[in-house]
Steps between C-alpha positions, in 0.01 A plus 500: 500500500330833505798640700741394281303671188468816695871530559593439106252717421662763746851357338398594177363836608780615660750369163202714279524791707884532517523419102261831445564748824831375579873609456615337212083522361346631153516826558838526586577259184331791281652690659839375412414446186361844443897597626621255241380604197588912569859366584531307158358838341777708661788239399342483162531882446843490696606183265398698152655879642820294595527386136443843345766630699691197431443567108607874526807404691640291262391694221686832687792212545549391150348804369833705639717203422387547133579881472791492613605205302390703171673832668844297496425333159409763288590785649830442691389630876683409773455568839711704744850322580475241242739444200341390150675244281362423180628200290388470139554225284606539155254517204571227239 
């Protein structure tokens, strides 16, 4: 009987001591999750400087879009190799 307690108590030893000292033990968990949480930083900043740029490129986009529009509108441009038709419609 006293053998048998010896050995689980040697059992349980060896389970405690890999759970604390051992590959896959606590300090290589806070580890890890030290490594975590500065990876979520980085793809937070990388997630709100992707949208800024994403912002400014579709404001260059439509921004452009919308000169030019009012460039052919209201005052007649055209660009180089391109024939302008205008159609009015009568005034009633």
């Amino acid at each position: 009987m006293r053998f048998v307690t010896l050995a689980l108590l040697a059992l349980i030893g060896l389970v405690h001591a890999e759970l604390w000292f051992g590959k896959g033990g606590v300090s290589r968990v806070m580890e890890l999750q030290g490594k975590l949480a500065e990876q979520k930083a980085t793809n937070e900043a990388a997630r709100t400087r992707n949208a800024q740029m994403d912002a400014e490129v579709r404001d260059l986009k439509e921004g452009l879009e919308m000169v030019e529009e009012k460039a052919r509108y209201e005052l007649g441009m055209v660009k180089p190799d391109e024939i302008l038709v205008q159609v009015s419609t009568p005034r009633k």
